[in-house]
C-alpha positions in Angstrom: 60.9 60.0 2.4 62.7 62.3 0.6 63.4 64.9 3.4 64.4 61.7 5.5 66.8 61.1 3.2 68.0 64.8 2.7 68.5 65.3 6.5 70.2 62.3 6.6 72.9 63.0 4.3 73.0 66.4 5.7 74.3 64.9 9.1 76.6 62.4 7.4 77.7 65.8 5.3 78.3 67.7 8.6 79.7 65.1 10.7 82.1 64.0 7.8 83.0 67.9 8.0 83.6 68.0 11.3 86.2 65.0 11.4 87.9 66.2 8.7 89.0 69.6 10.1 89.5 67.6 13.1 92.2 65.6 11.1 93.4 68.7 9.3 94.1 70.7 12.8 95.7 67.2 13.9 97.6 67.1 10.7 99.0 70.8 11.3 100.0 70.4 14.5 102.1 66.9 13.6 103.7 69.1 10.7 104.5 72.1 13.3 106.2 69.6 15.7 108.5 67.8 13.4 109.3 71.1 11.9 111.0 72.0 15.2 114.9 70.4 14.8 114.8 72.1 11.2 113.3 75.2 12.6 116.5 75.2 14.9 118.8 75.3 12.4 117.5 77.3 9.3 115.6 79.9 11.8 117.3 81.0 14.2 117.1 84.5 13.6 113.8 84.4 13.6 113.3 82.7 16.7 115.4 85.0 18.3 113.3 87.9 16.8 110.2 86.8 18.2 111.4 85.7 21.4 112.7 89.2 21.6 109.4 90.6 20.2 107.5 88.5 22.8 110.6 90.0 25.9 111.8 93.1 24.9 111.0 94.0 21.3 108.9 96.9 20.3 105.6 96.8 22.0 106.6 93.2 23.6 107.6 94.3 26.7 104.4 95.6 27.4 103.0 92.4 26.4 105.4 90.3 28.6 104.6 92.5 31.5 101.1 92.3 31.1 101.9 88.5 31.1 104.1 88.2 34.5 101.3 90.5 35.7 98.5 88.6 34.9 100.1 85.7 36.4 101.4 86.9 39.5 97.9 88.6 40.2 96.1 85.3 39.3 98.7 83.0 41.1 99.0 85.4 44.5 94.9 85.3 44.7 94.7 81.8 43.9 97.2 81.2 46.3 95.6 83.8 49.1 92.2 81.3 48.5 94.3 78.1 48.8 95.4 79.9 52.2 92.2 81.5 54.3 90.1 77.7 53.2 93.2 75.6 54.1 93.9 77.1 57.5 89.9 77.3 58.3 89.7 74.2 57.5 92.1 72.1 58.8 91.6 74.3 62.4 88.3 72.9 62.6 90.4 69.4 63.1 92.7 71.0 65.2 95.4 70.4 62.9 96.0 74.0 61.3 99.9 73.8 61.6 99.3 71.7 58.5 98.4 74.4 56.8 101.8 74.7 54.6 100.8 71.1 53.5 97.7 72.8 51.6 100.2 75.1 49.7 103.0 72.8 48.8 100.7 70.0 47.7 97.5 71.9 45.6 99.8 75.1 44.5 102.1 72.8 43.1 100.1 70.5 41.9 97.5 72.3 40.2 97.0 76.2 40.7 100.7 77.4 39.1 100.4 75.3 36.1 96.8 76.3 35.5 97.1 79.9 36.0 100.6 79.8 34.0 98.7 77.9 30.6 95.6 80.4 30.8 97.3 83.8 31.5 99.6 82.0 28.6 96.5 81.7 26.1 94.8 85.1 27.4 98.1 86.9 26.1 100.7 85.2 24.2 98.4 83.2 22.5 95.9 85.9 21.7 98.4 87.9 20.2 99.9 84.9 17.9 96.5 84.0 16.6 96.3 87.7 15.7 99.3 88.3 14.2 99.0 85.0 11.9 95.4 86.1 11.2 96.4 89.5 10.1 98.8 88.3 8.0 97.1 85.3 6.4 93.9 88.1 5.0 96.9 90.3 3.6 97.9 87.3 2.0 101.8 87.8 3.9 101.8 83.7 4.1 101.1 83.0 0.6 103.7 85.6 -0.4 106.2 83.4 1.9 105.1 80.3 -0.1 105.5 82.1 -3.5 109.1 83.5 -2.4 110.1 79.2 -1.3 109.7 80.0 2.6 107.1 77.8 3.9 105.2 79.5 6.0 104.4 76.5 9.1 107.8 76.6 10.5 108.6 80.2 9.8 105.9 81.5 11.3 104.1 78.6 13.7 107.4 76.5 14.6 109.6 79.2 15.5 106.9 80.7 17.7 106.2 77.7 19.4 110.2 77.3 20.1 109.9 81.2 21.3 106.8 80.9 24.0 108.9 77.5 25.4 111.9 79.3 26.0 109.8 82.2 27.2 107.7 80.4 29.5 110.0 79.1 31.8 110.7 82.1 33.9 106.6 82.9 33.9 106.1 79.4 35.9 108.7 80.6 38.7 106.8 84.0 38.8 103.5 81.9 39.2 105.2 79.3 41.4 106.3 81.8 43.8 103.4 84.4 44.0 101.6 80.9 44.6 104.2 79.8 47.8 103.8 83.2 49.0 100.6 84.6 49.5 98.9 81.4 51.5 102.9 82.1 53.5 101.4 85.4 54.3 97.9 84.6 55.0 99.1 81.9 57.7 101.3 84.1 59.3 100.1 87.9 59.3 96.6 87.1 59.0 96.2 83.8 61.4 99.4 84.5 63.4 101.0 81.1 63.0 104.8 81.3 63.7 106.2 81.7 59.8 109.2 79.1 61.7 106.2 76.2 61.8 104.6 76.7 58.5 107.9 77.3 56.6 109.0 73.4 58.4 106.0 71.5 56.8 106.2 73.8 54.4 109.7 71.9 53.1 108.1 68.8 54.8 105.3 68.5 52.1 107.0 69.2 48.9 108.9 67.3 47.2 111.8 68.1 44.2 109.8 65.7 42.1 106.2 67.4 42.5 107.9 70.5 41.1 109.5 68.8 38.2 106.0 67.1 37.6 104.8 70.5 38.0 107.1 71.9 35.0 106.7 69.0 32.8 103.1 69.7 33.2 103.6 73.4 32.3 105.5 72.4 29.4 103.2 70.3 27.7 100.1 72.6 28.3 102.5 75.8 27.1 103.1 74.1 23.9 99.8 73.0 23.1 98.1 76.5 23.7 100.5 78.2 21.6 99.8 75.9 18.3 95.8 76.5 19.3 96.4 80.1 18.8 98.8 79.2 15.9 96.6 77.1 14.5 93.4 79.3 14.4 95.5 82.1 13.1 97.3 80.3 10.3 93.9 79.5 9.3 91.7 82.2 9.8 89.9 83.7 7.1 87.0 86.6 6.2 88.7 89.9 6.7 88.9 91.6 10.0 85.8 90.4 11.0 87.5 86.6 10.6 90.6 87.5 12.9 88.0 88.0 15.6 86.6 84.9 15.3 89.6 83.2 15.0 90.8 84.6 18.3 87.5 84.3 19.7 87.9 80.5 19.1 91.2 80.1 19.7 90.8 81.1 23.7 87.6 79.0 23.9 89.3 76.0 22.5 93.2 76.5 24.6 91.1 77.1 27.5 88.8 74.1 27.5 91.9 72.1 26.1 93.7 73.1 29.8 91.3 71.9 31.8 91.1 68.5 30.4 94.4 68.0 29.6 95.5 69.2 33.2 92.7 66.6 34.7 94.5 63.4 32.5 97.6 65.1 33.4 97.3 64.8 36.9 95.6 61.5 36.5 98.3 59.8 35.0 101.3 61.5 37.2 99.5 60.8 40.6 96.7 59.2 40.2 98.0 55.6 41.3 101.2 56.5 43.1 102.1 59.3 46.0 104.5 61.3 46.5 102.8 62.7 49.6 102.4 60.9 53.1 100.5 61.9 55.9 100.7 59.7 58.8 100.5 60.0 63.0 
């Protein structure tokens, strides 16, 4: 009875644990948010020093070019996939000049904003939840909070501000590496006239697709940066710690966009179209 009743309160115990970091993650990324008008204002410097860390600081471009890299490789052989199975497919119907369709509707849709979010988390992010980890086991953060800086929106807000600014030109890199590699696939490869796919091409996509498209972006950019935020702010154990923080942070931001981009696209088209095929 007694070891009934010990593993029993061990579960309550770990369950009760579990919701309660649950709330306290929730509770820091509320606090990070409503941070961001003050953030604004007060730090400005600072946002402009880590948006210029992230673009052209010291050892920043060479982490924004490994980011447009990353994407533009993932996006162009996304897109090259989207391509070769779209035309072979659709010429098994004998309706391959619909081929553009494939690429305007899915790269759109769903392959630009995935592969912007996770190239997103596998660099940007990484190196946030490094940065915050290193300086929260050198004890940087509670020096800020001695000193009367607090540390969320000097160091998490201000970041968060940063990768949105920074993000938007890395969704039209993504965007178009996606557009253009099924473009070359239908035409070199299959020999399609490039005059036939580029007319469906503007057929099937819609201004509003792409501005779903961004908004979707957007949301998934800010959420993987206060992961990696998040995970870094709180990371603890030494050296040793900041790898497991980082380690975590990508699982989480990761499984995060593949959900989120599933209720995402739910929600935006699920019920209505924007997208007609008829004849």
């Amino acid at each position: 009875m007694a070891t009934l009743t010990s593993l029993g309160t061990s579960f309550v115990k770990g369950r009760r644990d579990t919701l309660e970091a649950y709330g306290d993650q929730f509770l820091f990324y509320v606090k990070a948010l409503s941070w961001t008008p003050r953030a604004v204002r007060r730090y400005r410097r600072e946002i402009w020093n880590t948006l210029a860390e992230v673009t052209f600081g010291a050892g920043g471009l060479t982490m924004i070019a490994g980011t447009v890299g990353v994407i533009a490789f993932l996006a162009f052989f996304a897109g090259t996939e989207v391509g070769i199975q779209g035309y072979a497919s659709l010429s098994q119907i004998g309706v391959a000049k619909f081929s553009a369709f494939i690429s305007a509707y899915f790269n759109t849709r769903e392959v630009a904003p995935l592969v912007s979010s996770i190239a997103l988390a596998a660099t940007v992010g990484c190196g946030y939840t490094a940065r915050l980890g290193a300086m929260r086991i050198s004890e940087e953060i509670d020096a800020l909070e001695v000193m009367g800086v607090p540390s969320l929106p000097f160091l998490v807000t201000t970041r968060m501000i940063a990768a949105f600014i920074a993000v938007i030109p890395l969704y039209i890199v993504a965007l178009s590496a996606s557009y253009l590699s099924p473009r070359l696939i239908t035409t070199l490869m299959y020999g399609q006239s490039a005059g036939t796919y580029d007319h469906y091409f503007l057929q099937f996509l819609p201004p509003i697709d792409m501005l779903w498209s961004f908004f979707k972006l957007l949301f998934l950019a800010i959420s993987v940066i206060l992961i990696h935020c998040y995970y870094g702010y709180t990371a603890s154990g030494g050296p040793a710690g900041v790898g497991t923080a980082v380690g975590r942070a990508i699982r989480t931001s990761i499984v995060w966009i593949v959900v989120a981009d599933f209720f995402l696209s739910f929600a935006i088209w699920g019920s209505t179209t924007t997208v007609r095929i008829t004849g």
